[in-house]
C-alpha positions in Angstrom: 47.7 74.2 88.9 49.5 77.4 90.2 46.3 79.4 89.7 45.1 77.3 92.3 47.0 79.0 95.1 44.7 80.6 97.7 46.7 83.6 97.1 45.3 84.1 93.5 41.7 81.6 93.4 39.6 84.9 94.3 41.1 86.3 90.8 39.1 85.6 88.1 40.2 88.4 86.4 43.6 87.3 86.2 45.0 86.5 82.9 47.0 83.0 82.9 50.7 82.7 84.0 53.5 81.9 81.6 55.6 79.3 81.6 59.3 79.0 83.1 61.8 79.9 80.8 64.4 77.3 80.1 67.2 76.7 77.5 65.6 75.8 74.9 64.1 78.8 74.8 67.1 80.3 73.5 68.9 79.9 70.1 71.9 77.5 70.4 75.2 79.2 70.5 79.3 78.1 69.9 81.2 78.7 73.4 84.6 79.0 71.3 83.2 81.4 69.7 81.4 83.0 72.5 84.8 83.5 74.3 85.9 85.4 71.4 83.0 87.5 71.6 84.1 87.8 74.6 87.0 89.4 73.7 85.9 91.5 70.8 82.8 93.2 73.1 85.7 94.7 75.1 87.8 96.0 72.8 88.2 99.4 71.6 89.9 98.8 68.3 86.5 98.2 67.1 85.4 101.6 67.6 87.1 104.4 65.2 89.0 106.5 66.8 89.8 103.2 69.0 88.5 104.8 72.6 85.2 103.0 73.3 84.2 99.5 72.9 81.1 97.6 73.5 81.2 96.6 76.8 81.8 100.9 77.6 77.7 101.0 77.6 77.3 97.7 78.5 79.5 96.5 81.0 79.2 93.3 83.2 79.5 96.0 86.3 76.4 98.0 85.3 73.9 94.9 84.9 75.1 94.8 81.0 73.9 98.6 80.9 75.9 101.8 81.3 73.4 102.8 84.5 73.0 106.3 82.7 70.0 108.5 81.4 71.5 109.2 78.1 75.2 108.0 78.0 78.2 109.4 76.8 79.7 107.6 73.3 82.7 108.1 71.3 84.8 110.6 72.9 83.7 110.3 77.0 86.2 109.0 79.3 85.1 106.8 82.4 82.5 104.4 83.3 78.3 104.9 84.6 77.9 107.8 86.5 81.9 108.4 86.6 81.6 109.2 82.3 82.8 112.2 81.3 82.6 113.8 78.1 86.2 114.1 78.1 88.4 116.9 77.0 90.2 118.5 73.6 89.2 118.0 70.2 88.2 114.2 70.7 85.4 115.2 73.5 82.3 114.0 73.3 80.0 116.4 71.4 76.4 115.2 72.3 74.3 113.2 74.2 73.5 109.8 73.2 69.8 109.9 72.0 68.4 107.3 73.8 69.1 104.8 77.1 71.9 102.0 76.3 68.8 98.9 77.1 70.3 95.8 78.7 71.1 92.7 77.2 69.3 90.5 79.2 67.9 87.5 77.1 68.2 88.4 73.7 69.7 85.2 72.2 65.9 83.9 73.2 64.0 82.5 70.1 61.4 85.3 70.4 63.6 88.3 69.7 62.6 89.5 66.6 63.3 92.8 66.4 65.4 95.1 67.9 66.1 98.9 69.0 63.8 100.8 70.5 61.9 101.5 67.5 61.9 98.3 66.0 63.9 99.5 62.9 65.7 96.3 62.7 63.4 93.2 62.4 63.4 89.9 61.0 62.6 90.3 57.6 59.6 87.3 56.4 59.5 88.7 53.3 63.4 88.8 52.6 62.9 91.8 50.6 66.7 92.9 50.0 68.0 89.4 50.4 69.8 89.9 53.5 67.2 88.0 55.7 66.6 91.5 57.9 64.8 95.1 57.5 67.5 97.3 59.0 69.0 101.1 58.4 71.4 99.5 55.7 68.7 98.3 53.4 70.5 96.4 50.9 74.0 97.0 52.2 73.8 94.8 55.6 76.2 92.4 55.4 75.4 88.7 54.2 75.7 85.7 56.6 74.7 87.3 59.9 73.5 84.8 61.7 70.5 86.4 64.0 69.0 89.4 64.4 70.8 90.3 67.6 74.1 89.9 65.0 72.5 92.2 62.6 72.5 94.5 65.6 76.2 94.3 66.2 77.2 95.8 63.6 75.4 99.6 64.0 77.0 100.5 66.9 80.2 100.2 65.6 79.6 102.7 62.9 77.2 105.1 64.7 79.1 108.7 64.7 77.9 109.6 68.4 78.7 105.8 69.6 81.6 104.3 68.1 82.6 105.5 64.9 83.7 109.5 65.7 83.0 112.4 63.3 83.6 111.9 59.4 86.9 114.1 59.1 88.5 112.0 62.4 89.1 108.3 61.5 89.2 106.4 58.2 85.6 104.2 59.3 83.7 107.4 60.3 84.7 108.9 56.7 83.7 105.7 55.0 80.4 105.6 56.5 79.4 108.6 55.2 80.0 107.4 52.0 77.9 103.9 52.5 77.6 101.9 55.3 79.2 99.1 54.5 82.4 100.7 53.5 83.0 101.6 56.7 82.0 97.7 58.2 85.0 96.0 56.0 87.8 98.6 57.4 86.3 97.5 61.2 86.9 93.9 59.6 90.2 94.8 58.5 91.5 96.2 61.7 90.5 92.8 63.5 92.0 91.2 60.4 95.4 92.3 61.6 95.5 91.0 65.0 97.8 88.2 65.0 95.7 86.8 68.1 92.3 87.4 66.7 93.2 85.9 63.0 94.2 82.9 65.1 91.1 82.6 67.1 88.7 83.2 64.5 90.7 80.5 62.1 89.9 78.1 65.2 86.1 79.2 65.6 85.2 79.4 62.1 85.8 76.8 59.5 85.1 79.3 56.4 88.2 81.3 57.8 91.7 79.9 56.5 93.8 83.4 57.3 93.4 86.3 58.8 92.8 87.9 55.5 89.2 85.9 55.6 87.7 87.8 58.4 84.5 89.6 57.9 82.2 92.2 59.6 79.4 89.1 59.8 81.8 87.1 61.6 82.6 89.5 64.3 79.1 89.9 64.9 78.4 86.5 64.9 81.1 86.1 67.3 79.7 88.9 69.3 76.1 87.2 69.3 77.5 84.2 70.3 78.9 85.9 73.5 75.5 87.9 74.0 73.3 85.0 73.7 75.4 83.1 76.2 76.4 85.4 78.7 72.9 87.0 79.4 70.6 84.6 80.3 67.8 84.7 83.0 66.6 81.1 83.7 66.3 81.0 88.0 64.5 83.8 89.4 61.9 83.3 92.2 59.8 83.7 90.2 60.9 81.0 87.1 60.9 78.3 90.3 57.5 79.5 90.9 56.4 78.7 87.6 58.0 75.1 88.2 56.4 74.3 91.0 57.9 75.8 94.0 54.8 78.1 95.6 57.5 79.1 98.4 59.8 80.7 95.9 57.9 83.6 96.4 56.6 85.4 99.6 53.6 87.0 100.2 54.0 90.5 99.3 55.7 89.0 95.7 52.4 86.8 95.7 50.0 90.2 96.1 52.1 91.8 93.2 51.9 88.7 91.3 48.5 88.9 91.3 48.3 92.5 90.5 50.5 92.4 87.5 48.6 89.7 86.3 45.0 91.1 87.3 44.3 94.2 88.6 47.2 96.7 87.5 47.1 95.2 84.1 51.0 95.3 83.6 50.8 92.4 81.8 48.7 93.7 78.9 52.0 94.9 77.6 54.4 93.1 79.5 53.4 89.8 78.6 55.0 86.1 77.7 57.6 84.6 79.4 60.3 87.9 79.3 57.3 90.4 79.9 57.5 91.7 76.8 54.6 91.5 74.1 57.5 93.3 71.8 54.8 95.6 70.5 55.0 99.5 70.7 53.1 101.7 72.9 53.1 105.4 73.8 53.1 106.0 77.9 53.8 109.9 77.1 56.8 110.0 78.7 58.7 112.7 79.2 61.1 114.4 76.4 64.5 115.4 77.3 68.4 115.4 75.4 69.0 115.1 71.8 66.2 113.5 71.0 66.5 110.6 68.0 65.4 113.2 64.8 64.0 112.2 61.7 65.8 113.9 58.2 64.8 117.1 58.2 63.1 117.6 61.3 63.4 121.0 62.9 63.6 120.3 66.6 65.4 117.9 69.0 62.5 115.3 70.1 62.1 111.7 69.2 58.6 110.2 68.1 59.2 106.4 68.4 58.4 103.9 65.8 57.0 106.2 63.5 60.8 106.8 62.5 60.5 103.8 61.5 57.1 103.0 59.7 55.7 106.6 59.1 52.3 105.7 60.3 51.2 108.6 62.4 49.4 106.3 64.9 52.7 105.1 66.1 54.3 108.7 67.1 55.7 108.2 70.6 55.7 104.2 70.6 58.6 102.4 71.6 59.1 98.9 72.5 57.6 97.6 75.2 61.2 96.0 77.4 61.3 93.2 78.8 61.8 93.1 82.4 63.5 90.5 83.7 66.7 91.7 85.6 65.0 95.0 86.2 65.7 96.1 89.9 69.3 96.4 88.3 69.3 98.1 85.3 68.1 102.0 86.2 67.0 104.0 85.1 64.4 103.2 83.0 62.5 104.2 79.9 63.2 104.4 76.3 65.4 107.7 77.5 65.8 106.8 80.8 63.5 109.5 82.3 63.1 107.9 85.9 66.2 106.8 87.8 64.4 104.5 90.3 62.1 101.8 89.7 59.2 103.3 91.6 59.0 106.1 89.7 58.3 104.2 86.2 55.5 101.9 87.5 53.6 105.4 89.0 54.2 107.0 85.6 52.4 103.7 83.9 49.4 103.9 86.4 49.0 107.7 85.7 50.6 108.7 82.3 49.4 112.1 82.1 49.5 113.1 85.9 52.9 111.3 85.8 54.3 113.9 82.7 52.4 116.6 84.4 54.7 116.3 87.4 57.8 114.9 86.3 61.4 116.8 87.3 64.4 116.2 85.5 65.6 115.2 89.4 64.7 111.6 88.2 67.2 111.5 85.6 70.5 110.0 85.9 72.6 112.2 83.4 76.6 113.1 83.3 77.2 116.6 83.7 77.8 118.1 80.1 78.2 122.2 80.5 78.1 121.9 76.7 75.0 120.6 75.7 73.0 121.2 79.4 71.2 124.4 78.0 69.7 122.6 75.5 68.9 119.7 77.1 65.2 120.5 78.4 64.3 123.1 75.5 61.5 120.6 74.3 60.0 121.0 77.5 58.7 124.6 76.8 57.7 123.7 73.0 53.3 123.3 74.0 52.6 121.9 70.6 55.1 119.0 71.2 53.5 118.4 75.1 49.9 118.5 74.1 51.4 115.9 71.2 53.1 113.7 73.5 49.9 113.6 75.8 47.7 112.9 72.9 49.5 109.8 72.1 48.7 108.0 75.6 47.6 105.0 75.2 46.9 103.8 78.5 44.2 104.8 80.8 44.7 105.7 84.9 44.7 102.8 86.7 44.0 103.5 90.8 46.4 101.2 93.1 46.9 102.1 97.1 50.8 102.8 98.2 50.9 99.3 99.3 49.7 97.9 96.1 52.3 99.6 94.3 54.7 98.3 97.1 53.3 94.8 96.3 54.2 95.3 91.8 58.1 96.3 93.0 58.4 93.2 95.1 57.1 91.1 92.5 59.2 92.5 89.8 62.1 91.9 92.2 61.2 88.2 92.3 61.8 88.7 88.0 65.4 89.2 89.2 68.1 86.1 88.3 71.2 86.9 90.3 73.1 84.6 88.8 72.6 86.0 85.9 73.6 89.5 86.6 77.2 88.6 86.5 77.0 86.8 83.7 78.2 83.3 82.3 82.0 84.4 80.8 82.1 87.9 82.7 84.7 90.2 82.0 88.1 89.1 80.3 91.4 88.8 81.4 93.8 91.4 80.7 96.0 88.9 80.1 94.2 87.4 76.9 95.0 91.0 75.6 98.5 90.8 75.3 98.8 90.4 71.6 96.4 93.1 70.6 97.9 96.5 69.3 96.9 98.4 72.2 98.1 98.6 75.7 94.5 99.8 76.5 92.3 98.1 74.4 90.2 96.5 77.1 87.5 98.7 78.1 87.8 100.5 81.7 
């Protein structure tokens, strides 16, 4: 019936709309134990050297993001484009390796695998027993309850993000040793909180003392509080799809149409969260760190194939989802374009795109330690011709005011409601009974 609008009729190459999303779209979740998610997203004694918490790279301020480029972990000092990489012995070292994604969504049903390379996933074939594929093979905890829980848990022992170098905190040295060492002295920590033992008694009827707590159900606690803060049901766009043809206006109309026809966003970005959650190579641009496989020899990061060691996936990454996505700059799988404009020119041209990109469209934290390597990848040839190689979208040709008509549209994607969040931040109060006067994130 929508089809039907004279905005689109004269379309046939349009490919058909998706439907609204609604709740039961999403997996159910426990709001007692979503508010002590709530709690345990914020604070820092889950991280090693107890300075950085969840909610540091994905605060309800930011649009569940950090707003950065490449962030600052374990170590920085400050929030978005306020993060510094701190000072002394405990400052940062390094540059995340790739942009902190949103959280927008990810209790939804079709969420099967994770990370921008896909290296945790839903496991059909239940081949170590855990119910998941992940980095910790057999050693992922037992009882995690989704895959978006099975994701909790490798932040907190990440060295760069959370866990700090081996020689400064007991959970950093035990995760060199095996990963899940270093997950039951996170769960001891938590264990020890007279507030949290008491919360999680309440919220979990496998937990008779404090003494019980494990690392599956602080993520599970954490997914709770995920799933439930970060929905996007009521964009113009969702009332659209329900009926309303004057949720959006005319230019959101055009760009409908061209996302849906024309530009052929949604080959990729498909389904109800534009997201087929395949992986594709856009030959973007390589900057920072990069995300290196053992024994690799230079600072670059070639996607999925960390992951399945096919050679045809070298510089794929996980097409996002992009609901919520006028707030959560910059954008990429490294965050190489700060504005929203700059991303959707880079899909309609990929090589032109890489040809003329500046690192002016970043959004990075000045870092005198690491800035004269940051770009070194830029001058390796071999690496660029690679990168342009793995394209795997043609040039598409759109006017200015085309493109103008694909950002309105993807504005109409954007829930306001649920940029703030169901729960939002804590009260500083509910921390009172922690062991730190500054647990709560800043």
């Amino acid at each position: 019936m929508l089809l039907m609008n004279p905005a689109l009729a004269d379309d046939p190459a349009m490919i058909p709309l998706p439907t609204a999303v609604s709740e039961s779209d999403f997996r159910p979740f426990s709001p007692q134990r979503a508010r002590l998610g709530q709690l345990l997203f914020y604070d820092k004694l889950l991280s090693g050297n107890r300075n950085i918490a969840c909610a540091t790279c994905h605060h309800h301020g930011l649009a569940s993001a950090d707003g950065l480029s490449l962030g600052l972990g374990e170590g920085g000092v400050g929030l978005g484009v306020k993060r510094t990489p701190g000072e002394g012995e405990s400052a940062v070292t390094r540059r995340i390796q790739r942009n902190a994604p949103a959280l927008f969504n990810l209790g939804a049903t079709e969420f099967q695998m994770l990370f921008h390379d896909g290296r945790l996933s839903v496991d059909a074939d239940n081949e170590f027993h855990k119910g998941f594929n992940s980095p910790a093979l057999e050693f992922l905890p037992e009882g995690l309850q989704s895959v978006l829980a099975a994701q909790a848990v490798f932040p907190l022992i990440s060295e760069p993000e959370m866990a700090g170098h081996v020689d400064e905190n007991e959970i950093a040295g035990a995760r060199n040793r095996r990963f899940d060492y270093a997950w039951a002295l996170v769960a001891k920590r938590v264990q020890g909180v007279a507030v949290y033992a008491q919360q999680f008694m309440a919220a979990f009827d496998d937990i008779a003392q404090g003494g019980d707590i494990k690392i599956h159900h602080i993520a599970n606690a954490l997914d709770d509080f995920m799933n439930a803060e970060w929905r996007t049901l009521n964009s113009p766009f969702d009332a659209y799809l329900r009926g309303d043809e004057s949720a959006l206006n005319t230019g959101q109309l055009r760009g409908m149409k061209l996302f849906y026809g024309k530009a052929q966003c949604a080959t990729c970005h498909a389904g109800q969260l534009q997201t087929d959650h395949q992986f594709h190579s856009i030959a973007l641009p390589q900057f920072g760190p990069g995300r290196t496989r053992q024994f690799d020899f230079k600072a670059r990061d070639r996607g999925r194939i960390n992951e399945s060691d096919r050679p045809e996936d070298a510089y794929r990454f996980r097409t996002p989802s992009l609901r919520n996505v006028t707030a959560t700059a910059p954008y990429g799988h490294n965050g190489a374009y700060k504005d929203l404009r700059g991303i959707v020119e880079h899909h309609l041209d990929p090589l032109g795109a890489l040809e003329r990109w500046t690192p002016e469209q970043l959004i990075l934290p000045k870092f005198d330690a690491v800035e004269n390597q940051d770009f070194l990848i830029q001058w390796d040839k071999q690496e660029q011709q690679q990168i342009r190689a793995s394209a795997a979208i043609q040039k598409i040709a759109l006017a200015a005011s085309e493109v103008d008509a694909v950002l309105a549209f993807l504005g109409a994607l954007t829930d306001e409601y649920a940029l703030e969040g169901r729960l939002g931040e804590p009260d500083r109060e509910k921390f009172s009974g922690l062991l730190l006067e500054d647990s709560i994130a800043q």
